[in-house]
C-alpha positions as CSV (number, residue, x, y, z in Angstrom):
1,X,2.8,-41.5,21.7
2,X,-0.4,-39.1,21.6
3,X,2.0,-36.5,22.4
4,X,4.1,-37.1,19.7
5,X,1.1,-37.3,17.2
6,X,-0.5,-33.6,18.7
7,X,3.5,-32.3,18.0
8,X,3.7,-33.4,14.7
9,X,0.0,-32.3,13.9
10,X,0.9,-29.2,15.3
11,X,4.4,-29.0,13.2
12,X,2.1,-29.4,10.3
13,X,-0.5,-26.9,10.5
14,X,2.3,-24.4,11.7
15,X,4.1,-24.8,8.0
16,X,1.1,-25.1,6.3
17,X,0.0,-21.7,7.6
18,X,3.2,-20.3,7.1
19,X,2.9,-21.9,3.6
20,X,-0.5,-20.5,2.9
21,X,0.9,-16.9,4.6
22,X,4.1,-17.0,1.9
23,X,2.0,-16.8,-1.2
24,X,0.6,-14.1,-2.9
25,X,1.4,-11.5,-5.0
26,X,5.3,-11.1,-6.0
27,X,7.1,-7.8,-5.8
28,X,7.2,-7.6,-9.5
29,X,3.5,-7.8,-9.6
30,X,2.7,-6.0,-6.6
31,X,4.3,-3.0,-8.8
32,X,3.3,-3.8,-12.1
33,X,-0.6,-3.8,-10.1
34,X,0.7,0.1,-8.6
35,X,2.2,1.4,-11.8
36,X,-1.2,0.1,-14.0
37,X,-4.1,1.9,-13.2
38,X,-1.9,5.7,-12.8
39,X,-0.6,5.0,-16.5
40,X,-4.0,3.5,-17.6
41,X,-5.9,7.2,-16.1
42,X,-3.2,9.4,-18.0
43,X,-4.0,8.0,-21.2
44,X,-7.3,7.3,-21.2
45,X,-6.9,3.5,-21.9
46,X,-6.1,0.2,-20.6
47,X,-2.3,-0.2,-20.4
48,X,-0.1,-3.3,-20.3
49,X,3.6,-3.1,-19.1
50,X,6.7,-4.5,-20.9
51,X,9.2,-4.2,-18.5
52,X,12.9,-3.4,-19.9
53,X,14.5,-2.9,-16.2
54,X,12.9,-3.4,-12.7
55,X,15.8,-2.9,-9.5
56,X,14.8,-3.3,-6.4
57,X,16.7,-2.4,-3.5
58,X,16.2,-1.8,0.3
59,X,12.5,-0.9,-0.2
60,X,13.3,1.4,-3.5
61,X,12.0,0.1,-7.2
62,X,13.2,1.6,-10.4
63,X,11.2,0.5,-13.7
64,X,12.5,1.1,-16.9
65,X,10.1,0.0,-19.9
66,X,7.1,1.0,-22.1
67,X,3.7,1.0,-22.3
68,X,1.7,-1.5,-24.9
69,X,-2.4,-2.1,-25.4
70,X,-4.0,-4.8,-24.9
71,X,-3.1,-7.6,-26.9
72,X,-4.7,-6.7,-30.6
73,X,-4.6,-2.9,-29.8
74,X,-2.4,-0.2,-29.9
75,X,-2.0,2.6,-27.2
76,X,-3.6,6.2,-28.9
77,X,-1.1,8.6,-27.7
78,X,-3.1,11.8,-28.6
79,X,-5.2,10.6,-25.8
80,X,-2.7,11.7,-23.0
81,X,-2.1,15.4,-22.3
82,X,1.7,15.1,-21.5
83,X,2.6,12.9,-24.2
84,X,3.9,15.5,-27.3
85,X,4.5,13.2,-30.7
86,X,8.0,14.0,-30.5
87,X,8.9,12.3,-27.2
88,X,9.8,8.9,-27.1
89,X,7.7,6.5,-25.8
90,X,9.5,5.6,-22.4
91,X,8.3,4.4,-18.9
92,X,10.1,5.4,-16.2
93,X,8.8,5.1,-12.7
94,X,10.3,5.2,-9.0
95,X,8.6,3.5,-6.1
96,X,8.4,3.0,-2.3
97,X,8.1,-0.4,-0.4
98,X,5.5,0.3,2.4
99,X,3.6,-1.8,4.9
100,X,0.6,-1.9,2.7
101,X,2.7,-2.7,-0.5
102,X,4.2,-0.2,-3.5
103,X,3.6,3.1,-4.3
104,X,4.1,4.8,-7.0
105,X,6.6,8.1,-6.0
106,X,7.6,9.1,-9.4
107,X,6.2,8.7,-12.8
108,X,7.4,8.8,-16.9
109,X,5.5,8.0,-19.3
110,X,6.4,9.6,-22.1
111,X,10.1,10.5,-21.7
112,X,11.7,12.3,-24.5
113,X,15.1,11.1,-23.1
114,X,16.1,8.5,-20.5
115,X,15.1,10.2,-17.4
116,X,18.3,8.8,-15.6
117,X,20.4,10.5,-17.6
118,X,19.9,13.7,-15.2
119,X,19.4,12.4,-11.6
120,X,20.3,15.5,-10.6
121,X,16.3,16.5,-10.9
122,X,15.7,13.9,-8.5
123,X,18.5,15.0,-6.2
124,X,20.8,13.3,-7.3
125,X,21.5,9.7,-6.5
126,X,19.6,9.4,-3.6
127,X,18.0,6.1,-3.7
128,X,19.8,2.7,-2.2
129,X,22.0,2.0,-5.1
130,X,20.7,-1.1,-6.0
131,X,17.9,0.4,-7.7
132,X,20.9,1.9,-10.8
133,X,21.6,-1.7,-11.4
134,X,22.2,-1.4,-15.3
135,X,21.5,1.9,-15.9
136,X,23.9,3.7,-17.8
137,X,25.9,7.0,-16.5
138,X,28.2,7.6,-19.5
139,X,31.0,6.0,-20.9
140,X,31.9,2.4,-19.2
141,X,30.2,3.4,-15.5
142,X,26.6,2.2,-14.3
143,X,24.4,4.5,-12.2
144,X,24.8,1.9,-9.8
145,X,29.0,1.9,-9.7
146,X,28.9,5.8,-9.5
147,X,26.0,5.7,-6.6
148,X,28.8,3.1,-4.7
149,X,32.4,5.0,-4.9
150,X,29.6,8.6,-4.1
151,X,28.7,6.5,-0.8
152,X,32.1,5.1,-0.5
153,X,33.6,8.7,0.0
154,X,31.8,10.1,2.2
């Protein structure tokens, strides 16, 4: 009977650490935490994230969104030196899955157009596709749908 009890003791603290191991930070916030401070340096100010589109696939992430103040404040643009008042205000940003979380590989903030609308400066569609998951290629086609018949043909 003492045998059983030590087991089921044992059982127990076995889940709770792997319990206790499980939490932490989410994916989503693990980049949202990479993608901050790099947009928050470029313009000078603290930065909040609204996040339109984020894919994530095999170790890839694609964020499509903006950039907003804090609440009550409003971003001053003039403070970047890559933001132009003409360019739209978009946040694009591609990032890689490492052992000691995301990185930031790629970043947007001021995009006059959607950035995915020329992969080819990015050499093409070379992420996992995953990552094109509603993004747009023309007509009725997703990044994503083009990315699979491309890998499907070779």
């Amino acid at each position: 009977m003492n045998h059983l009890k030590a087991l089921i003791g044992a059982l127990a603290a076995c889940a709770a650490i792997g319990v206790a191991h499980a939490k932490g930070p989410s994916d989503r916030q693990q980049i949202l935490d990479a993608i901050r401070p790099l947009a928050a340096e470029e313009l000078d100010q603290p930065v909040r994230i609204k996040v339109d589109k984020l894919n994530i696939d095999s170790g890839w992430a694609v964020l499509v969104g903006n950039l907003v103040g804090p609440p009550g404040t409003y971003i001053n643009w003039h403070k970047s030196m890559t933001c132009r008042a003409d360019l739209d205000r978009m946040l694009w940003v591609v990032l890689r899955k490492k052992s000691d979380g995301w990185h930031v590989k790629h970043i947007d903030l001021c995009a006059s157009e959607p950035p995915y609308w020329y992969m080819e400066q990015y050499g093409g569609l070379v992420w996992p596709c995953g990552v094109y998951r509603g993004l747009e290629a023309g007509g009725t086609r997703t990044l994503e749908s083009q990315c699979r018949l491309e890998r499907s043909a070779r």
